[in-house]
ROVO-401690 format. One line per 8 residues: number of its first residue (from 1); their letters; for each residue x, y, z negated of C-alpha. Coordinates in steps of 0.02 Angstrom, whole numbers, plus 32768, in hexadecimal, padded with zeros to 4 digits. Example, Ala and Ser with C-alpha at 12.3 -4.5 7.8 and 13.67 -1.06 7.14 Angstrom:
REM ROVO-401690
1) as) 8267 7F1F 7E7A; 82AC 7FCB 7E9B
***
This chain:
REM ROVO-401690
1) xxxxxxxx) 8000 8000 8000; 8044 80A6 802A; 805F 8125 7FBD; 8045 81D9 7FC9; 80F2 8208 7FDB; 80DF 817C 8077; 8062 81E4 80CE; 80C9 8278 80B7
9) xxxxxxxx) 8163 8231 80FF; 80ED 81E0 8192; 80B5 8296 81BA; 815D 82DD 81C3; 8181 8241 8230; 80E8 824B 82A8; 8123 8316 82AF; 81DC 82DC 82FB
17) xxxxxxxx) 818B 8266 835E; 8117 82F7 83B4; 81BE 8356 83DA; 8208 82C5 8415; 817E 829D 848F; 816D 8353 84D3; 8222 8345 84EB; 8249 83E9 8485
25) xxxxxxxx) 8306 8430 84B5; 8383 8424 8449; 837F 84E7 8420; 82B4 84D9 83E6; 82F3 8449 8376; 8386 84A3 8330; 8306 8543 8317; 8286 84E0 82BC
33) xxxxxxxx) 82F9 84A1 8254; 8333 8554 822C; 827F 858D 820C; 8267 84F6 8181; 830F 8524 8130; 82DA 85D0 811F; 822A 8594 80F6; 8281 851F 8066
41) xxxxxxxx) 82FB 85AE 8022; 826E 862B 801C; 8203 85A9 7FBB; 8279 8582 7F47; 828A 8632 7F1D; 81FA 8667 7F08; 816E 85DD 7EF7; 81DB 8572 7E78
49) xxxxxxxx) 8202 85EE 7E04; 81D8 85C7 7D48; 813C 865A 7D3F; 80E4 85E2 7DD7; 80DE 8555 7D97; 8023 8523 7DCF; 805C 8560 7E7B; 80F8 84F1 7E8D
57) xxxxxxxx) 80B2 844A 7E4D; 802F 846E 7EE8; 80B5 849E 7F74; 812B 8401 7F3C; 80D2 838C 7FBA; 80F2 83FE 8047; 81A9 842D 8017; 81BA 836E 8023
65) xxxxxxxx) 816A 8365 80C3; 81D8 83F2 8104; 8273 83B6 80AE; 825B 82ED 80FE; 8232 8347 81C8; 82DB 83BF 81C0; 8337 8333 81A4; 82FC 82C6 822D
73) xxxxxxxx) 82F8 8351 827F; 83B7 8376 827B; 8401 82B7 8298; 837D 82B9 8358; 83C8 8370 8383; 8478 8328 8365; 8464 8289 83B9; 83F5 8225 8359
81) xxxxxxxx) 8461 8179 8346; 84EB 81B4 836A; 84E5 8255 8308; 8573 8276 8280; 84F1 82B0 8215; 8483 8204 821D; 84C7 81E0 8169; 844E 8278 812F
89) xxxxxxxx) 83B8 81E2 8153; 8404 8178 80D2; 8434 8202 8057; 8368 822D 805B; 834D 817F 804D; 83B4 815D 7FB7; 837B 8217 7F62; 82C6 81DC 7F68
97) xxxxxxxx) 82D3 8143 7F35; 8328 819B 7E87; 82AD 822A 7E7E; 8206 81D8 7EBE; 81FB 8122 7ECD; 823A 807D 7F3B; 8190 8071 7FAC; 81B8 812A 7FF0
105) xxxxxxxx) 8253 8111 800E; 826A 807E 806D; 81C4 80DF 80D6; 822C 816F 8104; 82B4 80FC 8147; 824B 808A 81B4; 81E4 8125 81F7; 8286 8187 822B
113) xxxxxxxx) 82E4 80DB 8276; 8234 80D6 82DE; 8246 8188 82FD; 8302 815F 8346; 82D5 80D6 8393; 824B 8134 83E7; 82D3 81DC 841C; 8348 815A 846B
121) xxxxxxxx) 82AD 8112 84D9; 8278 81B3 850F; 832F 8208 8521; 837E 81C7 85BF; 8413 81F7 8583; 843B 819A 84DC; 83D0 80FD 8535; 846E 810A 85A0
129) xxxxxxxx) 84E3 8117 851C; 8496 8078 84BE; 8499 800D 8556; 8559 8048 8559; 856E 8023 84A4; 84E0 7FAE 8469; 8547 7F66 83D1; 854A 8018 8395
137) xxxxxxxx) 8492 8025 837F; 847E 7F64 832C; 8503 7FB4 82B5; 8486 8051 8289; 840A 7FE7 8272; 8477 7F64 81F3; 84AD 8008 818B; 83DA 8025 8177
145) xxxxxxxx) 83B7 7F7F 813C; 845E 7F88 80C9; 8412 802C 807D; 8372 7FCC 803D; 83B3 7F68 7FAD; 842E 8002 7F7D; 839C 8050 7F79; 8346 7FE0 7F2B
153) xxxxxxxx) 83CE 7FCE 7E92; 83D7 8097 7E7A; 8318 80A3 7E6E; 8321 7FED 7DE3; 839D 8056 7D72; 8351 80F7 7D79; 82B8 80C4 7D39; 82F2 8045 7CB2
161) xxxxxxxx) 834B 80F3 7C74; 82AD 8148 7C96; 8250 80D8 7C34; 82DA 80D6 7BA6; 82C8 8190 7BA0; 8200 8189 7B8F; 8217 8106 7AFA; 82AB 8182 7AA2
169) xxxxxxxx) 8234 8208 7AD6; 8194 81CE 7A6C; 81F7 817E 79EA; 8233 8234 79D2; 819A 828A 79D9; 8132 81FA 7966; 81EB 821E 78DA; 81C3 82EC 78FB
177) xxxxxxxx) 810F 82CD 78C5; 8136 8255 7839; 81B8 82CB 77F0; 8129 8352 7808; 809E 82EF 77B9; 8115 82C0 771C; 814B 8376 771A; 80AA 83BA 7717
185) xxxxxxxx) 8072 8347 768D; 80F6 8379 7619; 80C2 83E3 7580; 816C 8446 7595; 8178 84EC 7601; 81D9 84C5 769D; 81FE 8553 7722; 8269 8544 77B6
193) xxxxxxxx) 82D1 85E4 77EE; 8361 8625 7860; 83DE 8657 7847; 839E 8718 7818; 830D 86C3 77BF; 8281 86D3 7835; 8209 8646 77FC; 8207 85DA 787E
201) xxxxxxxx) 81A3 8544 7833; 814B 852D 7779; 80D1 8496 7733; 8027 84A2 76FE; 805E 84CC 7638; 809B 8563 7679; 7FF8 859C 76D3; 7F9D 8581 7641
209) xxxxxxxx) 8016 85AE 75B2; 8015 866D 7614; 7F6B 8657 765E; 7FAB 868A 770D; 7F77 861C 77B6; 8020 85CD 7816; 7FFB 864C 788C; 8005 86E8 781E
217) xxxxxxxx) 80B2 86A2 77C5; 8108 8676 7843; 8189 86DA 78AA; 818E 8744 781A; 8234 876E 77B1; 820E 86E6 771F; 824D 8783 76B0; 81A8 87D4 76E5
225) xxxxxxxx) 8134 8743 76C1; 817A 86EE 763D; 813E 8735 7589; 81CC 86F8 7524; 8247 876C 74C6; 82E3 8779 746E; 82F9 8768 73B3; 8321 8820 7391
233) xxxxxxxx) 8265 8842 73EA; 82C2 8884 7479; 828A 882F 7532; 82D4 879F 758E; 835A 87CF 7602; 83E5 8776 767E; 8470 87A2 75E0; 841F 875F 7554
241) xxxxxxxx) 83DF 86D6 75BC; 84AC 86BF 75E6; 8475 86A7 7697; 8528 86E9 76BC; 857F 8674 766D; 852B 85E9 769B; 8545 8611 775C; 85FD 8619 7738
249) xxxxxxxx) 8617 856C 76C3; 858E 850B 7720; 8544 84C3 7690; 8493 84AA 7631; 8488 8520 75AA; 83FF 8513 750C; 83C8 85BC 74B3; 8367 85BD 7415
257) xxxxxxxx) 8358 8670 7408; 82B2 8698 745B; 8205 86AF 7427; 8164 868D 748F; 8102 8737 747F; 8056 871A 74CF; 7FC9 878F 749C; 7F72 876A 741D
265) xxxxxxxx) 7FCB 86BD 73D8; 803E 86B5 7357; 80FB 86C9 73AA; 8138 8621 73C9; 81E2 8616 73B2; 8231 859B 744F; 82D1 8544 7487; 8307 8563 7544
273) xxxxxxxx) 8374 84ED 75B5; 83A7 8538 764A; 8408 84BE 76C7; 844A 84FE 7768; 841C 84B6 77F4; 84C1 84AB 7891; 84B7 847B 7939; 8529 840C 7989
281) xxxxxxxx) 85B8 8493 798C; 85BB 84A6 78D2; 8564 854A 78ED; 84E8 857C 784B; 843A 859E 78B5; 83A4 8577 783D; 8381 8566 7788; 8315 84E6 7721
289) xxxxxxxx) 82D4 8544 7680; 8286 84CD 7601; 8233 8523 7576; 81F0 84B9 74DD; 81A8 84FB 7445; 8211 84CB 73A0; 81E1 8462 7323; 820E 8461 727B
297) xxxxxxxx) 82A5 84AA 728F; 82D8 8572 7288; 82BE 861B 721C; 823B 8653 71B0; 81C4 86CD 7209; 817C 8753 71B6; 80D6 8739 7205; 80B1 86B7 7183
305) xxxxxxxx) 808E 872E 70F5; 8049 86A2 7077; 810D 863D 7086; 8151 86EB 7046; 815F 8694 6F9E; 81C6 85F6 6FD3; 8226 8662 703B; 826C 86D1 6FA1
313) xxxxxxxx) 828F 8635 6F4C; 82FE 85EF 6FE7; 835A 8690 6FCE; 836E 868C 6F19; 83B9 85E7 6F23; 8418 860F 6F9A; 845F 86AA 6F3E; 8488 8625 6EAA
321) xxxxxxxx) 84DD 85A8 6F49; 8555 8638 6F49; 857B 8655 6EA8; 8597 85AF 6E7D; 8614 8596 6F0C; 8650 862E 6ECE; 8675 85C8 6E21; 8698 8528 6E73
329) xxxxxxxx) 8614 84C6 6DF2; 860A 842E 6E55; 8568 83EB 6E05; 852C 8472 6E05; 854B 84A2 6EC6; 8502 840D 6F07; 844C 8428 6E9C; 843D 84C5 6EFD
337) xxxxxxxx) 847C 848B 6F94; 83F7 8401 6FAE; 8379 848D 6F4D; 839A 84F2 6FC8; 8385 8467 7065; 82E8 842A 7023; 8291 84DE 7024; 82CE 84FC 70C7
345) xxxxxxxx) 8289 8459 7115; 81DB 847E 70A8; 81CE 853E 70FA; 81DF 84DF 719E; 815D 8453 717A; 80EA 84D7 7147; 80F9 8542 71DB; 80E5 84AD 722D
353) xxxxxxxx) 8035 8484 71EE; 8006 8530 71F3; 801E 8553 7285; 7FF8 84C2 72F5; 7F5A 8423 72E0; 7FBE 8393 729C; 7FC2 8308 7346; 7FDD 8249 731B
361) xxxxxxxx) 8043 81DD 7361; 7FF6 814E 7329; 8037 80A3 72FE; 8033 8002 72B0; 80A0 8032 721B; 80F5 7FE2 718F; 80C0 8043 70DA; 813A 7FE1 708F
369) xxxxxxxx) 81D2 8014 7126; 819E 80C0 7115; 8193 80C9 705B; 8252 809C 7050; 827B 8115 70DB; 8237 81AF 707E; 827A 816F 6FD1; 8330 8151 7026
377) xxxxxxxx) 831E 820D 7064; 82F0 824D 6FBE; 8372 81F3 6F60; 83E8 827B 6F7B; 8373 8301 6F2F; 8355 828B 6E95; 8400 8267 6E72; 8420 8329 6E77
385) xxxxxxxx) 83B4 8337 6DEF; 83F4 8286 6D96; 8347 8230 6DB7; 833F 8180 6DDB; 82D3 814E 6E82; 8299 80A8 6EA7; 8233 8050 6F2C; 81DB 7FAE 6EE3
393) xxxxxxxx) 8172 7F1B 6F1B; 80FF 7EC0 6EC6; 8153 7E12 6E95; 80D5 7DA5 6F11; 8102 7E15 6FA7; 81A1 7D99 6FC8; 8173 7DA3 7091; 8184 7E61 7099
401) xxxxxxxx) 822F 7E64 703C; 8264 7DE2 70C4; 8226 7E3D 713D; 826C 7F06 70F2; 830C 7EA1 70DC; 8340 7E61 7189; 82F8 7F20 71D9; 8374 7F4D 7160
409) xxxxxxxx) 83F6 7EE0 71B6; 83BA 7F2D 7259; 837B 7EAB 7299; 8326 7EB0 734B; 8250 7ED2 7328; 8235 7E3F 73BD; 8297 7DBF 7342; 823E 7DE8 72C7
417) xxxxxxxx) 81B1 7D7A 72A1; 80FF 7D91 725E; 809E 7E46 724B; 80C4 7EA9 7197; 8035 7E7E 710A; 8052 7F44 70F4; 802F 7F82 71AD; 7FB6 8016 71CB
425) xxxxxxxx) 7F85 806A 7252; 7FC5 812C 7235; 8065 8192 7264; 80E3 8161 7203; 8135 820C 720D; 809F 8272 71B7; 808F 81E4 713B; 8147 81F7 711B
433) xxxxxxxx) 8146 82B4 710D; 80B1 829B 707E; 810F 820F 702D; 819C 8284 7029; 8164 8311 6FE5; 8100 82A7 6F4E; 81AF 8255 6F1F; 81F1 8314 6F0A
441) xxxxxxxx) 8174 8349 6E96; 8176 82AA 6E21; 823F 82B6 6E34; 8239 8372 6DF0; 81B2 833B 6D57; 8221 82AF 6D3D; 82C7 830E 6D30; 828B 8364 6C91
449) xxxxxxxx) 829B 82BF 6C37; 8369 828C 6C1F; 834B 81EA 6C70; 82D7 8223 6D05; 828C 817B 6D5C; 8213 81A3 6DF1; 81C4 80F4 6E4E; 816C 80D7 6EF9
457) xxxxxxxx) 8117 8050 6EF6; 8094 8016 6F96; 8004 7F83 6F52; 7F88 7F2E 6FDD; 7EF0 7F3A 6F96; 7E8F 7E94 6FEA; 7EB4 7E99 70A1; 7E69 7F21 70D3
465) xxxxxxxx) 7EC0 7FAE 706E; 7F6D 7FD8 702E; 7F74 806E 6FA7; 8026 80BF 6F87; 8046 8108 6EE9; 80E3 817D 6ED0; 80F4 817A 6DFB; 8151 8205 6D88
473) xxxxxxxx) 817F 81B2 6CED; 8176 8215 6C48; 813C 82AC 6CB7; 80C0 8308 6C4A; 8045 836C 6CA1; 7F92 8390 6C51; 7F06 8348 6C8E; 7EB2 83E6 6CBB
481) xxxxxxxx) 7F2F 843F 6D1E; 7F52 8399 6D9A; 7F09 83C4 6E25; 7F81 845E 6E33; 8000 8404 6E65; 7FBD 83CB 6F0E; 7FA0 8497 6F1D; 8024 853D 6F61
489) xxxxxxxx) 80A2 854A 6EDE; 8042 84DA 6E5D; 7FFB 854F 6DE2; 8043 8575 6D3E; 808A 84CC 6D61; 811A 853E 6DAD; 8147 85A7 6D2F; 8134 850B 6C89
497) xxxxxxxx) 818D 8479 6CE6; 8215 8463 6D60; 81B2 846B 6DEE; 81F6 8526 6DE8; 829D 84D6 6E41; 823C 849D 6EE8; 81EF 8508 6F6A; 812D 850E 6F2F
505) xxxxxxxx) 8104 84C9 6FCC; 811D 83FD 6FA1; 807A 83E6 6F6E; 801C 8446 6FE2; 8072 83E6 707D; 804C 8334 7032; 7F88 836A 702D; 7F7A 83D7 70BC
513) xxxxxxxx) 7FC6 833F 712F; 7F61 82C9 70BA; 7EAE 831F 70EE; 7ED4 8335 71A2; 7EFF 825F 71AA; 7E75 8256 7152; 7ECA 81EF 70CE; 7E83 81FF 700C
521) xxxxxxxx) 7F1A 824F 6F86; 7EEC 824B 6ECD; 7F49 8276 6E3B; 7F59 820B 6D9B; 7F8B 824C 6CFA; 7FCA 81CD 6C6F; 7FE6 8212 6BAB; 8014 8189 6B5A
529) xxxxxxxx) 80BB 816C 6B9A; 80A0 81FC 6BFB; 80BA 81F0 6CBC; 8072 823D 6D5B; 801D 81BA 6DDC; 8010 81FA 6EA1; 7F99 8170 6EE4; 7F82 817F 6FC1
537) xxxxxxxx) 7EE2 8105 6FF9; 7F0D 80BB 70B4; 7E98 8052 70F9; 7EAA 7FD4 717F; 7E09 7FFF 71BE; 7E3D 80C1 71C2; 7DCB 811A 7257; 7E49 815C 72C0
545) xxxx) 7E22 8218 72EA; 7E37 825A 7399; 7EF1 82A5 73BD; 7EC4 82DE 745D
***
């Protein structure tokens, strides 16, 4: 079946074939040949030009058309066989089998050896000259049939690359719009500059962090759009954002001094990565800025008027830090040195809750597991204060204290046999951050006593609840002012017991996290020996609130 380049080719064909047959002089052939070159030039020029696109993809058929007739056109007016330019036929023949396909090409050469075939018959004198020579012309028509399968093998490798190229191509494409999708889903900030910061590309967190369309942000100077500024209140700009620098060492840089100032919200203070993006010279031509809000880490703001309290204290302590370096008290130092670390990491937990709906990451977690892990990072606090912590079992529990002991080996989870007696479904990190701050508060009752002793101890309750109580021995708190101690700064609690040490916020963390998980906290006072019971209620069965 012919193709339409085959028709094309027959046209120019049956078009030589007319001038043959009307026996046009060699002058009219070597004129119509200049009329299609000019015709060609002229085209090229001015048809195929990148503005006329529409216009070109129509005229292509007829600069083929054109293109296929001058060339039969010059090997007749030179002699046809015997022409020094009959290698132009297989040139053609070999360029369209590479640019259009193998059917078209092997067309163009059968219709011009018919169109030689036919000048020879009608031209008295080249039938002369092959009667002289007839070996000649068998040899022509040999170097024809030899193109074909040259032909043939150029067309077979061009389009096993073409089709290599297609595959590479979508495989490309399908990775851009992966990367694009993931990109777009990430919580993170992410804007794409150059190299002068002109926004080139952003994902949707951007859009609606700003609450500006794709098409409003970008090709704008991200300095303009962006609503983020410095830590001295002043804006961002290419210095402080050490753009400078990083064109001339070529390497990611992370800034923690910015704030995200958007109208109306709380100023949010942010880390930013930029990472320079080089072409294949080495040449710095775009930037990736990733901007992520910080968590729990960083300064006190003042826009958190009620932590003004907790935030003298940090300073007071830290005053004393000083001193006592000053006097090189050793005991003494490190009291105020962990003092000082735990109000620090409480002003950032409470920020932390203020400021943002606590999200779970929820997961089948060992009590027992996380019990240990917040006693092991309290144990430095109590031993500060020369209390005694412990983490404790019940004696029947033999399977968990297998199990705690061979995590403690590190041991790989997918050796490990059998599902913890002691597993809830909750985030282990809020649970840890309450279990945490209880332990701190029963460790600063307890180090009023000279032998502090402060336990953790997690019971299962039937199967379907596990209660974890955190216990204060000899801590003696009246019965009526309890509750103060899951409250800001705990009351007169502050000023009679050593609860004056911490930050005032312990207790309001535990219950704050407490009553967003949902979880019941209960205090338990004891007179007789006196002691102070924390007492968490996890269920197994705990409805799971929506984190979305």
């Amino acid at each position: 079946m012919f193709s339409f380049e085959s028709i094309i080719f027959l046209l120019s064909s049956a078009f030589s074939l007319a001038l043959i047959y009307y026996k046009a002089s060699t002058t009219n052939l070597q004129q119509i040949i200049i009329i299609l070159l000019v015709i060609l030039i002229l085209s090229y020029r001015f048809i195929f030009s990148k503005s006329k696109p529409a216009l070109a993809r129509w005229f292509r058929p007829i600069l083929l058309l054109l293109t296929a007739a001058m060339v039969q056109l010059i090997v007749i007016s030179t002699g046809g066989f015997f022409s020094p330019f009959l290698i132009m036929l297989h040139l053609f023949t070999l360029g369209t089998s590479f640019l259009l396909n193998l059917p078209a090409s092997i067309s163009f050469l059968g219709l011009s050896l018919i169109v030689l075939t036919v000048n020879i018959w009608l031209n008295q004198t080249l039938l002369a000259l092959s009667q002289e020579d007839p070996f000649s012309i068998v040899l022509y028509f040999i170097s024809f049939i030899v193109i074909i399968p040259l032909a043939q093998i150029i067309n077979h490798s061009y389009h096993i690359k073409d089709a290599l190229s297609k595959i590479l191509s979508e495989n490309l494409y399908l990775g851009q719009r992966r990367e694009e999708s993931i990109i777009k889903g990430l919580n993170e900030l992410i804007l794409v500059t150059d190299k002068n910061l002109k926004i080139l590309s952003i994902n949707q967190a951007v859009e609606e962090v700003i609450n500006l369309t794709s098409d409003e942000i970008l090709g704008h100077s991200l300095l303009e759009i962006l609503p983020i500024k410095f830590k001295d209140g002043s804006q961002a700009t290419m210095q402080n954002l050490s753009i400078s620098q990083i064109l001339q060492d070529k390497t990611t840089r992370i800034i923690s001094d910015f704030y995200l100032d958007r109208p109306g919200k709380v100023p949010t203070q942010i880390t930013i990565q930029v990472r320079p993006i080089a072409d294949f010279t080495g040449k710095i031509n775009q930037f990736v800025f990733v901007l992520k809000e910080r968590q729990l880490e960083g300064m006190y703001s003042a826009i958190h008027k009620d932590l003004d309290l907790a935030y003298r204290r940090e300073q007071l302590v830290f005053g004393e830090l000083q001193k006592a370096l000053a006097q090189t008290r050793v005991n003494s130092l490190q009291l105020r040195a962990e003092i000082l670390r735990k109000i620090a990491e409480d002003l950032l937990i409470a920020q932390e809750i203020e400021d943002h709906p606590i999200i779970e990451n929820i997961s089948l977690s060992d009590v027992a597991e996380v019990c240990q892990k917040a006693l092991k990072d309290s144990q430095g606090f109590a031993k500060s204060l020369n209390v005694t912590a412990e983490f404790k079992l019940a004696l029947e529990e033999t399977a968990e204290v297998s199990l705690l002991s061979l995590k403690g080996q590190k041991v790989p989870e997918a050796a490990l046999s059998g599902v913890s007696d002691f597993g809830v479904l909750i985030d282990p990190k809020w649970l840890e951050v309450i279990l945490e701050k209880l332990l701190e508060i029963a460790i600063l009752l307890a180090s009023e006593q000279k032998e502090g002793r402060v336990e953790i101890l997690p019971l299962r309750q039937g199967d379907r609840n596990i209660n974890v109580t955190v216990i204060s021995f000899h801590a003696n708190v009246p019965e009526k002012v309890k509750e103060d101690l899951l409250t800001e700064y705990f009351g007169n609690l502050a000023t009679t017991t050593n609860l004056r040490l911490g930050s005032g916020l312990e207790g309001f963390i535990a219950q704050t996290i407490a009553k967003e998980l949902k979880v019941p906290l209960s205090v338990k006072v004891e007179q007789r020996p006196p002691s102070l019971t924390f007492l968490l209620e996890l269920s197994k069965d705990r409805t799971i609130k929506n984190t979305v």
